[in-house]
N, C-alpha and C positions, 0 to 999 in steps of 0.2 A: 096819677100812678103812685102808689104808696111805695115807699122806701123799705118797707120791713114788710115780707108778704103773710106771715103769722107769727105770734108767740109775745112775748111779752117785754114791755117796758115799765123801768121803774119809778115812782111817784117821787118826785123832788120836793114832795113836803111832807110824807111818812116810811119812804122808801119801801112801801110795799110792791109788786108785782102786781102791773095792769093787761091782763091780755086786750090783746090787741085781734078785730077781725080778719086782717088782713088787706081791706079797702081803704082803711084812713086815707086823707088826703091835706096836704101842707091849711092848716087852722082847724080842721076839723074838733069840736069841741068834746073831750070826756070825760067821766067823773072817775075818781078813782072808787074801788067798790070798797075800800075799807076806812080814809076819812069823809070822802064824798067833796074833796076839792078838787072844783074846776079844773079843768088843763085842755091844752092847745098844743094838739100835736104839732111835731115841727121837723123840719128835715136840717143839718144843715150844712156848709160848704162842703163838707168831708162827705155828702151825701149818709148820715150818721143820723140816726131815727132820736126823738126825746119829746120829753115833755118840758110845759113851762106852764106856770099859776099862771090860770086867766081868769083873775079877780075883776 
């Protein structure tokens, strides 16, 4: 079950806006579309949606 059910989160290493489909799911991996760095969706205790580099 994804945590955010559309819209957008933002890249932790250009801070652009990444839409999101609404299915993600806790590692799900996606590129940002404007540096093109990895990232891994992530949920966490606060049930709070984000990304982290997954180099």
């Amino acid at each position: 079950m994804a945590a955010k059910s559309s819209g957008y989160l933002r890249c932790p290493m250009c801070d652009a806006e990444v839409p999101l489909e609404g299915d993600e799911k806790q590692g799900s991996e996606i590129f940002c579309p404007f540096c093109q760095t990895p990232l891994s969706f992530k949920v966490g205790r606060d049930e709070e949606a984000f990304f982290e580099e997954d180099f």
